[in-house]
C-alpha positions in Angstrom: 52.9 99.2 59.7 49.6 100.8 58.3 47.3 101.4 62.1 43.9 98.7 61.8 40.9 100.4 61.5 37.6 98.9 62.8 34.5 100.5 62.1 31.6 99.6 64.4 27.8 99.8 64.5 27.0 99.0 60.9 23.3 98.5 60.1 23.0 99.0 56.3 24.4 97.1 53.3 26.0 100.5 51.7 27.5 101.4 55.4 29.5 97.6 55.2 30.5 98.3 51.4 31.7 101.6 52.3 33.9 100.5 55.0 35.0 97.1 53.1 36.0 99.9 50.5 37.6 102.1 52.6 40.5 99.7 53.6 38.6 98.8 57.3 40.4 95.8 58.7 37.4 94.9 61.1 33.6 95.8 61.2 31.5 95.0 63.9 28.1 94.3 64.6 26.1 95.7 68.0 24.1 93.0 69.5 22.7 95.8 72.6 18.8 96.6 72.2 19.4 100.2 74.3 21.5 101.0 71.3 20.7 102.5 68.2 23.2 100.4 66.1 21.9 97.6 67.2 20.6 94.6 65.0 19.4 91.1 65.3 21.3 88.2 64.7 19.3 87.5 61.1 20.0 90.7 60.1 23.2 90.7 61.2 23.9 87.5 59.3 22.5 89.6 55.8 25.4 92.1 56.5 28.2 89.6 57.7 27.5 87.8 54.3 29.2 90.9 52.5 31.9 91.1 54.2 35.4 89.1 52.3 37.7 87.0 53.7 40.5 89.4 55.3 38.4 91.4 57.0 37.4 90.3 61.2 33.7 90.6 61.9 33.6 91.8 65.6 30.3 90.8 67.2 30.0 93.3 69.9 27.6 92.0 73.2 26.7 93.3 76.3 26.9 91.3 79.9 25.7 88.6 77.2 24.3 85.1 78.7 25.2 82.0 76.7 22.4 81.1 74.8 23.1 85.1 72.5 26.6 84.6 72.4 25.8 80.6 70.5 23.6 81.7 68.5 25.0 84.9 67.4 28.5 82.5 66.7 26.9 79.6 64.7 24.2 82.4 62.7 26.5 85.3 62.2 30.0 83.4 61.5 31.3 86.5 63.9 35.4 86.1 63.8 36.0 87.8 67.5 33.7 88.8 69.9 33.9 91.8 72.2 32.5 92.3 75.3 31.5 95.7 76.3 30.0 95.0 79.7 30.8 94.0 83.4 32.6 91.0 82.4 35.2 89.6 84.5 38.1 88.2 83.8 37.1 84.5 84.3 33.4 85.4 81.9 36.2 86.9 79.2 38.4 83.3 79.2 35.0 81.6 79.6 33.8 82.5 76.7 37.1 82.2 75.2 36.9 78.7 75.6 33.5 77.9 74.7 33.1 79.0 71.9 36.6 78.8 70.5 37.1 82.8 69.2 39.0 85.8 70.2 38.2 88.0 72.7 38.1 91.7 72.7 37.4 92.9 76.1 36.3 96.9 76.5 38.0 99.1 79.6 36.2 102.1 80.5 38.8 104.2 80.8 38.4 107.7 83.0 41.6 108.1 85.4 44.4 106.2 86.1 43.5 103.4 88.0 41.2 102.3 84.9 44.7 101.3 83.4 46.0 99.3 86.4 42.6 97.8 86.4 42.6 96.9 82.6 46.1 94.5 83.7 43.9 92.1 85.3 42.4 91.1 81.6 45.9 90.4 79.6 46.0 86.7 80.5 42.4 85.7 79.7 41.2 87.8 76.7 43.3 88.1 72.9 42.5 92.3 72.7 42.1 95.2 74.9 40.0 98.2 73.9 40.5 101.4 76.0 37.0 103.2 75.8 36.0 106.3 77.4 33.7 106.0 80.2 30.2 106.7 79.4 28.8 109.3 81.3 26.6 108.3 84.4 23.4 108.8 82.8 24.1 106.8 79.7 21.8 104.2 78.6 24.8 102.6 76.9 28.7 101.7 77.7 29.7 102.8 74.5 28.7 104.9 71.2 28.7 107.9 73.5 31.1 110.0 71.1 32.9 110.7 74.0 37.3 110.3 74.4 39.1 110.1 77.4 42.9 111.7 78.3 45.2 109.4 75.9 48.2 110.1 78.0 46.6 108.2 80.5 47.7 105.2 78.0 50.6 106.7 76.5 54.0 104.5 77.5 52.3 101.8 78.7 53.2 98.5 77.2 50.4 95.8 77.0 50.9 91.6 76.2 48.3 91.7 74.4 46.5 93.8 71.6 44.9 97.1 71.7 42.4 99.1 70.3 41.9 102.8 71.5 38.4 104.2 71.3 36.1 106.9 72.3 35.2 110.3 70.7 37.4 109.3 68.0 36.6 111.2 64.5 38.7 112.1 60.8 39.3 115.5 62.7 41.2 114.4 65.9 41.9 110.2 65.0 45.9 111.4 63.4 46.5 112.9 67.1 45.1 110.4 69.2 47.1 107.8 67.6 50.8 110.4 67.8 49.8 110.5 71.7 48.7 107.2 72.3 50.2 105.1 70.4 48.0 103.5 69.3 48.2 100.7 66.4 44.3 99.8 66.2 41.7 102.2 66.3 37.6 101.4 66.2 35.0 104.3 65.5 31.6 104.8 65.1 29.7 107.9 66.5 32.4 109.8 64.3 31.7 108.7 60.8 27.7 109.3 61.3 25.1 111.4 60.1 22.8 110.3 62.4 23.1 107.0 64.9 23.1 104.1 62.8 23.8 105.6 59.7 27.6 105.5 58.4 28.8 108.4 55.9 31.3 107.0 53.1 33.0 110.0 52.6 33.7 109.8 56.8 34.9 106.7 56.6 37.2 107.5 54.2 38.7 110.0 55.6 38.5 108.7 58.6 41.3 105.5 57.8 43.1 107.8 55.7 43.8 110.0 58.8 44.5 106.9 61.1 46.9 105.6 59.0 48.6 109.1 58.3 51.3 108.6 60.7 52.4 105.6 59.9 51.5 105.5 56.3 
């Protein structure tokens, strides 16, 4: 089975065609001011409108209170929101239940116990995503182009969903996925020319390479 590609941070009408046209089975949408990907819900609304049935859009939120997470469900029409902050467990089936989507919960991922700590999230979310962890400086969890040690994910067997993440680019995305094992990937510092700004051609090459294993 082809690997599912999500491509995140998209900010420009071409940037959503280009990934729609590319084969991306998700796009997401960054609702995090300290990024540079991120957009507000109206605009975010204008790019969700182009995207076809078939293809998840991933509203992606930070430590997110309520009030953003309703309106960016009833404005955006988001299919699966991912959270990408210091949610718990109980926030992750929380919002589960309140608003009546999937859940994508992000794991910064630097050493071993990251993993074990990543098993208390299978019963109350519907998708991991192993991230790297941002350095300690960062001004955001994610976006960092950085990747962590895949074998510290490689073998393990999850209930639910994953997504690998982090540093992830055409050049290096057919290796991550042989060591991992990964059946989902998401990118977005890779397939830039500048934050914010998605390159076709990157995309392109980019799902051709994730889904070069498995065809």
């Amino acid at each position: 089975m082809p690997v599912e590609v999500k491509i995140c941070g998209l900010t420009r009408e071409a940037d959503v065609d280009a990934a729609i046209q590319a084969g991306a089975d998700m796009v997401g949408f960054v609702f995090f001011p300290p990024s540079p990907r991120s957009v507000d819900i109206a605009r975010a609304a204008e790019l969700a409108a182009r995207v076809p049935a078939g293809v998840l859009k991933v509203a992606l939120s930070v430590d997110a209170d309520d009030a953003l997470l309703a309106e960016i469900t009833e404005t955006v029409g988001a299919d699966m929101m991912q959270l990408h902050g210091h949610e718990t467990p109980e926030r992750a089936q929380a919002i589960r239940a309140m608003f009546g989507l999937p859940v994508m919960k992000a794991m910064a991922i630097a050493a071993r116990e990251d993993v074990v700590r990543a098993r208390a999230y299978e019963p109350a979310v519907d998708r991991l995503m192993f991230d790297a962890k941002p350095p300690a400086d960062a001004t955001r969890p994610g976006g960092n182009a950085l990747a962590f040690d895949w074998q510290l994910i490689a073998g393990e067997t999850w209930s639910k969903p994953w997504v690998l993440a982090g540093g992830l680019t055409p050049e290096n995305v057919t290796e991550a996925v042989r060591v991992s094992g990964a059946v989902s990937v998401d990118v977005s510092t890779g397939v830039e020319d500048a934050p914010g700004i998605k390159n076709a051609d990157k995309i392109q090459r980019f799902i051709t390479a994730a889904r070069a294993e498995t065809g």
